[in-house]
VEXTORKOL-707146 format. One record per residue: x, y, z of N, C-alpha, C in turn. Coordinates in steps of 0.001 Angstrom, whole numbers, plus 500000, padded with zeros to 6 digits. Layout:
residues N
XYZXYZXYZ
...
This chain:
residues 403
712762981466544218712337981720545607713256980950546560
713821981775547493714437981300548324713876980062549193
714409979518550231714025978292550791714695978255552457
714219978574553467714923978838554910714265977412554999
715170976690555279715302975247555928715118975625557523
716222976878558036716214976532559528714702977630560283
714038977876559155712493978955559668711405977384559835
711729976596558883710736975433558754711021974382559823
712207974315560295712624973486561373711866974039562471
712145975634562850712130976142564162710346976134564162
709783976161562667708249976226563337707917974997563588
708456973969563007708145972388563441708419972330564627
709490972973565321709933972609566824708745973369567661
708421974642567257707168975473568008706135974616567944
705514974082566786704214973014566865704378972354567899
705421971522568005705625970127568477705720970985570275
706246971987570651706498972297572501705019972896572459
704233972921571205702756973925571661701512972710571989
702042972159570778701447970762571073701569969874572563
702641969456572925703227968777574159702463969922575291
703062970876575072702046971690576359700503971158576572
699925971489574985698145971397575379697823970365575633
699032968854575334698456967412575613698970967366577330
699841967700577627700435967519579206699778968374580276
699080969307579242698312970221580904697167970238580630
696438969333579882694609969488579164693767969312580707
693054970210580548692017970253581563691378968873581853
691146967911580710690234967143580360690974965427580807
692322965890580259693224964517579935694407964650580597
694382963182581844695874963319582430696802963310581732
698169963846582132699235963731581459699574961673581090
699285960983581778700125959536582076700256959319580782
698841959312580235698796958483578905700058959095577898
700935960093578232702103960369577586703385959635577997
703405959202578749704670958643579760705087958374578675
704936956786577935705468956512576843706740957147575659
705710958673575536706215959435574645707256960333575241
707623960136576397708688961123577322710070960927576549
710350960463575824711383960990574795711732962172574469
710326961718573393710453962413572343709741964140572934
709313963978574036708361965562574511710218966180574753
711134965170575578712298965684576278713491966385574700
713138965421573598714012966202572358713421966604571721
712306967082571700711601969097571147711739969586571714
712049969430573400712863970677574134714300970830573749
714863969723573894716654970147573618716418970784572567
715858970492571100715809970864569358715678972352569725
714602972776570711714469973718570766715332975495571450
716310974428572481717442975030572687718330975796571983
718354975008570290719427975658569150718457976765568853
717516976936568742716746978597567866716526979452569233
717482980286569735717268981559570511715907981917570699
715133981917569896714132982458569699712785981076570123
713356980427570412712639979084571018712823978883572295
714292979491572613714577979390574180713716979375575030
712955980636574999712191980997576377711126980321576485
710442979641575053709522978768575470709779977092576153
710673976628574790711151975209574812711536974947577134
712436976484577470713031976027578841711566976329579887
710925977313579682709837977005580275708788976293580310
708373975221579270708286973848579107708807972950579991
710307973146579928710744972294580732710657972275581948
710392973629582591710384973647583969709069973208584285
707689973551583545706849973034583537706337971573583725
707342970449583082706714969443582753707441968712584203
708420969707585081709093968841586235708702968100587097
707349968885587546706606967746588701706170966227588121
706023966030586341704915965126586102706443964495586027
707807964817584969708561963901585042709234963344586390
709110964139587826710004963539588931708593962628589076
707546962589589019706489961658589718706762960288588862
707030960180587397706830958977586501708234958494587167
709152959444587777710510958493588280711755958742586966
711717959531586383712352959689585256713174960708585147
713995960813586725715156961597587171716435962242586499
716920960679586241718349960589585083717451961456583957
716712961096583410716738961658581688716734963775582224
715564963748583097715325965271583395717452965971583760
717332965110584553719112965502584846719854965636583486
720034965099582448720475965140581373719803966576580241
718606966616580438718907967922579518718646969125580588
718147968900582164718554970208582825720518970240582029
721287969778582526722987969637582249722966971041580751
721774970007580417722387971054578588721275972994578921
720467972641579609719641974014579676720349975048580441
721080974971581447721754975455582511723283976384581490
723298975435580471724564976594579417723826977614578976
722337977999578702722227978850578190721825979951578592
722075981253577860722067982468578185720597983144578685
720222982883579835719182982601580192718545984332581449
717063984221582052716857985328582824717407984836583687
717731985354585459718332985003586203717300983669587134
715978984219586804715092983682587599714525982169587373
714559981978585729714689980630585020715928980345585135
716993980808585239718041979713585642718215979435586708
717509980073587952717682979339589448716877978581589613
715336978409588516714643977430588838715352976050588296
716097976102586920716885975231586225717696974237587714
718696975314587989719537974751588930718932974002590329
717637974550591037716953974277591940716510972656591422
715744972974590432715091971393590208716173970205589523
717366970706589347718603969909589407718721969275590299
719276969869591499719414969704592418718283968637592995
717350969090592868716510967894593609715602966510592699
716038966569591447716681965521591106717520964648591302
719005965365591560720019964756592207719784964059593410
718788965226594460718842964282595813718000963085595598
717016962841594377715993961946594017716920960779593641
718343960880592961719107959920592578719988959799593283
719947960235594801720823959808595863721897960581595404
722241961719594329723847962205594458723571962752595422
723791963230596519723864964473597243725089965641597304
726063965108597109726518965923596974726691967097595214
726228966656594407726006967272593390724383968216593588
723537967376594712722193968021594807722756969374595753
723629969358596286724154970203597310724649971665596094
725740970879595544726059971674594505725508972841593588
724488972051592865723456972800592042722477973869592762
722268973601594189721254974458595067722159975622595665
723411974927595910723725976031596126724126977489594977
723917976843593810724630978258593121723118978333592737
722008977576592658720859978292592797720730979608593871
721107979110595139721086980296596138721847981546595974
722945981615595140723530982231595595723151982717594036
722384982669592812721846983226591895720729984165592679
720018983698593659718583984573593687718827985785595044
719875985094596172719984985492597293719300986385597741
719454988012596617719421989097596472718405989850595957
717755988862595261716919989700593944715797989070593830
715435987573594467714136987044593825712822987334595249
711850986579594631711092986617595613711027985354596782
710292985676597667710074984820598555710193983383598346
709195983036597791708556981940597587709747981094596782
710765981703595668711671981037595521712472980597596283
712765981594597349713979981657598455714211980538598935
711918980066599008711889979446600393711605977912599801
711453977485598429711676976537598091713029976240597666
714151976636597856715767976484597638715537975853599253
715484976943599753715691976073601263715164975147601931
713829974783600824713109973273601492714078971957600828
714525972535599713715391971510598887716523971201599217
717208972031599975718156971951600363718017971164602079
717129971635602866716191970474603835716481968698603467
715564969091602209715336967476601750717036967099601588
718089967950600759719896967218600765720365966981601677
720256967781602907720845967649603800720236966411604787
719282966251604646718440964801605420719029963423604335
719101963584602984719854962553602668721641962462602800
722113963698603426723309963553603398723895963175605436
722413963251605886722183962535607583722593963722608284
722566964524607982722689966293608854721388966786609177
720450965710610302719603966676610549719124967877611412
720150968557612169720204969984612546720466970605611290
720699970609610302721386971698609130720183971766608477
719786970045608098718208970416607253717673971029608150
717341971138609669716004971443610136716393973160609880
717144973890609833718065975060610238717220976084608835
717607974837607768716769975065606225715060975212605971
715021974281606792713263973613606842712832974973607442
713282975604608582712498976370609794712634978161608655
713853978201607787714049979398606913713207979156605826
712689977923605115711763977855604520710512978426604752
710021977648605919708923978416606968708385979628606902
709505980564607342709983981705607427709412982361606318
710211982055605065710276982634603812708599982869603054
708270981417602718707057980916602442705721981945602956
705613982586604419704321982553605203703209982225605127
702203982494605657701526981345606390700016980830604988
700552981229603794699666981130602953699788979697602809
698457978813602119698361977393601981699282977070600685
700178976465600266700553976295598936702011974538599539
701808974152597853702492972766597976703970973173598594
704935973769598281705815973992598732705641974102600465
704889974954601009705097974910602661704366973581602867
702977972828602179703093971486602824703904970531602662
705187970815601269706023969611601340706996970069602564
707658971469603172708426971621603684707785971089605572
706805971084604967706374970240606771706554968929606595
706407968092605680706584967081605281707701966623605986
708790967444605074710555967350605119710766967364606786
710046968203607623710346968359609002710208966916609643
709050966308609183708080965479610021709345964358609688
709965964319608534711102963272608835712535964035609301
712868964595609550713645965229610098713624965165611793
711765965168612001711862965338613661711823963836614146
711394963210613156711458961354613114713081961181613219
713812961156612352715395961052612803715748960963613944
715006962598614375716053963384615903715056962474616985
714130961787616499713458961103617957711977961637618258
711799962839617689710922963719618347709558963244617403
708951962062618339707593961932617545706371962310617352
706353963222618511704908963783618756704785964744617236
706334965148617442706882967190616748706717966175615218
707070965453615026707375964319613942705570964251612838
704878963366614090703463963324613606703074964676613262
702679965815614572702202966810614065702377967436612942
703780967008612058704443967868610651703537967115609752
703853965583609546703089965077608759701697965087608746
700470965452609979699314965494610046699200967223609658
700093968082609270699908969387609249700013969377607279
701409968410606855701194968461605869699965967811605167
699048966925605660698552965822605033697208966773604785
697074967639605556695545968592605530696197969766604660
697275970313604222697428971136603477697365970237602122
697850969233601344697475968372600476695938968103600343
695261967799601127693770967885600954693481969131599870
693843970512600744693275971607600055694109971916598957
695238971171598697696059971597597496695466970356596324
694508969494596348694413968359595481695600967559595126
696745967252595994697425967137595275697807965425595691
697328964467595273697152963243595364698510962409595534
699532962532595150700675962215595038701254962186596123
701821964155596265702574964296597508701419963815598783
700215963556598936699645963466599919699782961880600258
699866961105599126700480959503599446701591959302599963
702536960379599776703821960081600316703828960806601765
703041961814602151702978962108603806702416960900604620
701100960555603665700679959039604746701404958174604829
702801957627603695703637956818603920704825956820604856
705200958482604779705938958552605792705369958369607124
703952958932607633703461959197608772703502957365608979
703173956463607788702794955121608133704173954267608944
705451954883608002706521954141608866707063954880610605
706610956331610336706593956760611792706023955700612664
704575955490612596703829954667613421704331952702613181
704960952902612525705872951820612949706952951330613067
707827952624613591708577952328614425708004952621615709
706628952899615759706323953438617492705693951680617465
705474950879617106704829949829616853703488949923617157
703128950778616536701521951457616120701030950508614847
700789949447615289700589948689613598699308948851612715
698237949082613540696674949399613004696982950989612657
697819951762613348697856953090612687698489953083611654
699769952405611582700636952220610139699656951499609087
699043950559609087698215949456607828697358950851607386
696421951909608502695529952468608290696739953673607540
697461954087607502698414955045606678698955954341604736
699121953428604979699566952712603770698660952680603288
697639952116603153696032951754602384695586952958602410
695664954140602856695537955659602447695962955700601502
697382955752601560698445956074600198698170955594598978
697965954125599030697346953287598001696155954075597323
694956954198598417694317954641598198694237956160596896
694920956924598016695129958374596946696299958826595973
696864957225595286697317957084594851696578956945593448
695734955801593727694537955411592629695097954700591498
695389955465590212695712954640589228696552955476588827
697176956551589238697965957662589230699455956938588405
700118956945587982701424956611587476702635957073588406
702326956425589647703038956638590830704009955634591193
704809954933590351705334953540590799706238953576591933
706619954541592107707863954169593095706778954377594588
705828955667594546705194955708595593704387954254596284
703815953603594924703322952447594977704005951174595904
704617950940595314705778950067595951706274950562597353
706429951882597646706763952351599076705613952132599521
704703952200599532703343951904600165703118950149600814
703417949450599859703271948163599616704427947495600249
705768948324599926706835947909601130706359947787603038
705599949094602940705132949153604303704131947898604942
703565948073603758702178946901604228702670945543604787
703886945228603902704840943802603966705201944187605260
706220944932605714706414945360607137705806945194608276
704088945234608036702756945986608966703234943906609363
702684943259607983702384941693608176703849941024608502
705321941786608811706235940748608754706049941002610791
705894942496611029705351942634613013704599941557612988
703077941492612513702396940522612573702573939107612405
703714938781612054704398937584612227703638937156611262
703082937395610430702192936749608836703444936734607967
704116935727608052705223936140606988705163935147605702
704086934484605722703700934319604461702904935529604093
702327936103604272701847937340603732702816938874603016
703649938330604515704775939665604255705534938861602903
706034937754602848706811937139601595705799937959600217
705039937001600598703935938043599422704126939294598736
703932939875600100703303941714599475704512941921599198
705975941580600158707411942535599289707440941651598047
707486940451597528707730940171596059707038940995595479
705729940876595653704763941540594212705335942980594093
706091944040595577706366945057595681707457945406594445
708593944242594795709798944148593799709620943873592626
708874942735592310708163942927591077707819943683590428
706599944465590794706648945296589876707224946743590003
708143946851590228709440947670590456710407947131588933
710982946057589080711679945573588067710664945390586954
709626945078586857708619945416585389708887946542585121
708741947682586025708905948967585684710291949635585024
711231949085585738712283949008584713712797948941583933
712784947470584172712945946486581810714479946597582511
715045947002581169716344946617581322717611947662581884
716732948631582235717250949689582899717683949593584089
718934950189584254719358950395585748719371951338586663
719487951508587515719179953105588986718120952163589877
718032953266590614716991953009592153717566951644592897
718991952105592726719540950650593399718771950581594998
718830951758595394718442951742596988717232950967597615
716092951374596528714922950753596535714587949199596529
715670949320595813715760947352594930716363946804596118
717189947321596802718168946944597968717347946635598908
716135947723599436715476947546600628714254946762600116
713616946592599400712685945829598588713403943988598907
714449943837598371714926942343598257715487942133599240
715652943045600723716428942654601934714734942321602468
713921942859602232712733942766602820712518940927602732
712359940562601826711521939482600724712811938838601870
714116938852601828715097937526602405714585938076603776
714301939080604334714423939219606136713040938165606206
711791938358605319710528937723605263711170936046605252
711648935694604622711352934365604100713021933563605655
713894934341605750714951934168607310713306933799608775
712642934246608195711613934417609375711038933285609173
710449932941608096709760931515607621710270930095607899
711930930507607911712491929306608275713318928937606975
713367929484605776713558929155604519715286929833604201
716289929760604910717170930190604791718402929999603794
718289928588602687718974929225601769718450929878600231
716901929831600490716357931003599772717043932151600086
716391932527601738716856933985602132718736934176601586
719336932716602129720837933886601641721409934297600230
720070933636598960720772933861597967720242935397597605
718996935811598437718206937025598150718707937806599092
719027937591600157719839939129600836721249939289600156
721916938561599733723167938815598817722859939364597586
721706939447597282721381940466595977721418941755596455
720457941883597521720247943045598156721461943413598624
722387942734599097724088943238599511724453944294598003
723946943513597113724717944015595849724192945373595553
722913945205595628722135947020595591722201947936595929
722823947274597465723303948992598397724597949155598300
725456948020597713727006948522597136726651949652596258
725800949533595032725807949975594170725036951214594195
724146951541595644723491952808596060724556953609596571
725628952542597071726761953559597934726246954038599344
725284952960599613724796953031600927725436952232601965
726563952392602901727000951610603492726499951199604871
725700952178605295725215951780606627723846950605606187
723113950672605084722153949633604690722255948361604344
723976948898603883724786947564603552724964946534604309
725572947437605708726288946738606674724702946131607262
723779946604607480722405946129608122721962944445606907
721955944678605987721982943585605677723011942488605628
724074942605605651725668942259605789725294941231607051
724722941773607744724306941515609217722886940299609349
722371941052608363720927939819607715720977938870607649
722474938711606834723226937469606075723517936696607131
724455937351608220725166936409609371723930935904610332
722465936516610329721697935846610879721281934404610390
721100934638608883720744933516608167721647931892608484
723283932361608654724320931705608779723904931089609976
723973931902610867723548931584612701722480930560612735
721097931107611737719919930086611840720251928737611450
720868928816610451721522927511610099722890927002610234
722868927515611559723689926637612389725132926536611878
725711927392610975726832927676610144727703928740610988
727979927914611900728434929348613261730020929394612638
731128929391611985731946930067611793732036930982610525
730629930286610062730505931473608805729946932649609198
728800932521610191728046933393610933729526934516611796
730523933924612158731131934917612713731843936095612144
732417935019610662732925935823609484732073937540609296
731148936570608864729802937867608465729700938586609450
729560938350610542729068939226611617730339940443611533
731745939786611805732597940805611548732722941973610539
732270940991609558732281942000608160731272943115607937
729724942811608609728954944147609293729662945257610150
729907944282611452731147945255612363731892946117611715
732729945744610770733625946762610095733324947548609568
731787947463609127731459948812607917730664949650608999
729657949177610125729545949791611058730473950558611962
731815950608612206732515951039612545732421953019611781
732063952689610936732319954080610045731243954953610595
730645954213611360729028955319612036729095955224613130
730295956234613861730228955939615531728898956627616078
728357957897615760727242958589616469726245958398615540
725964957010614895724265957046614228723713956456615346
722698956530616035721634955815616488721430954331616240
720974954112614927720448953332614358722162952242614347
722758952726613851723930951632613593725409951387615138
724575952156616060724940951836617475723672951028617429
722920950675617471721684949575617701722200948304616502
722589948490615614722779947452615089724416946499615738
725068947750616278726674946721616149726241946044617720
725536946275618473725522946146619928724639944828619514
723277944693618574722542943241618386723959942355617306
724586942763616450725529941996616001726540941615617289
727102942483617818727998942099618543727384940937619266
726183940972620424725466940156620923725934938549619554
725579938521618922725191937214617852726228936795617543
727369937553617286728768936955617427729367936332618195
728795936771619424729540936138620878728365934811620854
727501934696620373726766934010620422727088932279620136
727422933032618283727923931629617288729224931232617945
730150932146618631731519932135618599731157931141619772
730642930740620964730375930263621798729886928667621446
729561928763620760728620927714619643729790926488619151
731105927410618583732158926989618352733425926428619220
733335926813620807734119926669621863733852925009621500
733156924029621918732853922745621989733831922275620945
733111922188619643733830922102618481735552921937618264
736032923340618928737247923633618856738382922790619872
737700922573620750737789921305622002738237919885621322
737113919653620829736872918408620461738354917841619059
């Protein structure tokens, strides 16, 4: 009697994606308690790639399991076998979802321009032939790239064809694409247009159950209201989030929540409090980690927080050994305008302690990377308070130089 080795493989691989399905979508049992096992769920899909005849399940699996893996934060690995699913000989309609949720992965790991990439030959796979509702989630995704790539007329251009596409039925896609607006109209200034997106998305999440994305509208709506220095409206937005967050396996949302709160108490001039809430924030951020690296951005604004907190306390060569970490994070995000804002952190620290030709050094060395953002808003507000602080220390030094 013969013996098919590769019939006994391919039904072991079918058990194992039939299995992973009924444990990841059980009526009864959240997915979390799998996190752990996100390996091994991710190589019975690849295994399942080699038997043709596994394809159509193993990749629709995968598209399946996308929302739970972008929520656990587990971007890179999903990016790695989308890379290998995208070779295969596939319908047109599963491979634009392939390429779509690439893509916004990518913008999740700050590539943007690869998130740009992948969406677009998503678009230009369905242009013609799919339905709506795909159309109009390419173009919310492409919303969300273009807001990390700081083009917000192009996202909004996307956001408003999303709209469009979507109509006026309740579903997660049109409340994340109001979402995407509400920071988009936050950018351009427009706060009323700003709130109303996020209070439009936050009631479509109600009726969608969907606990997650609805923590992250109150977080955004929470830092809206503080930059209006709305601080009882921002605390009352964060402790939402927290809230409908619960015990959810939300870490990064967590920590954005908890970033804010530190924020609410560093206005409030509680900056022993604010020291507080951003450590425990960073903390358990890096628990969450281990020995893994990414989310430099996070780690960046997390540990500029904890040194801007403790520059406030009075504790300044704590703060300069902890905003020079945070220098190191947004090198490594490739964020230069966050850079230069802390760059700038640093030369305050210098200034406080009375280190006025080091303070000028630094100050310059912000200046220069600010230079690269003549029409941001935000980094015309920063070179005009640096510039101010330079002339400041430099003045500081006239006596000195005398003497």
């Amino acid at each position: 009697m013969s013996f098919d080795i590769n019939a006994v493989l391919a039904n072991a691989i079918k058990r194992g994606l039939t299995e992973y399905k009924n444990q990841l979508f059980s009526p009864t049992k959240r997915a979390d308690w799998l996190k752990p096992q996100h390996a091994s769920i991710l190589k019975t899909i690849v295994e399942s790639f080699n038997y043709p005849q596994l394809q159509p399940e193993g990749v629709q699996l995968f598209l399946d399991i996308f929302a739970t893996f972008e929520r656990w934060g587990l971007w890179s690995d999903y990016i790695t076998v989308s890379e290998e699913a995208i070779r295969l000989d596939l319908p047109v309609e599963q491979l634009a979802y392939l390429h779509t949720n690439l893509g916004h992965m990518h913008h999740l790991n700050r590539n943007f321009i690869d998130s740009l990439h992948s969406l677009e030959l998503s678009l230009q796979l369905v242009e013609e032939h799919q339905p709506n509702e795909l159309l109009g989630l390419i173009h919310h995704r492409l919303m969300n790239t273009y807001i990390g790539l700081d083009k917000p007329e192009i996202a909004q251009e996307h956001g408003l064809q999303a709209l469009a596409l979507l109509g006026d039925a309740p579903s997660k896609t049109r409340a994340s694409a109001y979402d995407s607006l509400g920071r988009i109209y936050t950018r351009l200034g427009n706060v009323a247009l700003a709130e109303k997106r996020f209070q439009d998305a936050l009631s479509l999440w109600a009726t969608q159950k969907d606990y997650t994305h609805m923590a992250r509208s109150y977080i955004n709506l929470g830092y809206l209201f503080l930059g209006e220095d709305k601080l009882v409206e921002a605390q009352k937005c964060f402790e939402s989030a927290l809230k409908a967050l619960g015990d959810l396996s939300n870490i990064l949302d967590e920590v954005n929540a908890r970033n804010g709160l530190g924020i609410v108490h560093y206005k409030m001039k509680d900056y022993d409090s604010a020291v507080t809430v951003f450590r425990e924030a960073a903390n358990t951020l890096e628990r969450e980690l281990g020995d893994n690296v990414g989310w430099y951005a996070l780690r960046g604004m997390l540990i500029h927080n904890v040194g801007n907190a403790l520059l406030a306390k009075g504790d300044f060569q704590l703060a300069l050994v902890i905003l020079n970490r945070s220098k190191t994070f947004w090198q490594q995000a490739n964020d230069n305008l966050q850079m230069a804002n802390t760059i700038g952190t640093i030369a305050e620290a210098y200034q406080a302690d009375e280190a006025w030709e080091t303070a000028v050094a630094t100050y310059d060395e912000a200046l220069t990377v600010l230079a690269n953002f003549p029409n941001h808003p935000w980094a015309n507000r920063l070179k005009d308070n640096f510039s101010k602080a330079k002339k400041t220390c430099a003045e500081q030094l006239e006596p000195l130089k005398a003497a």
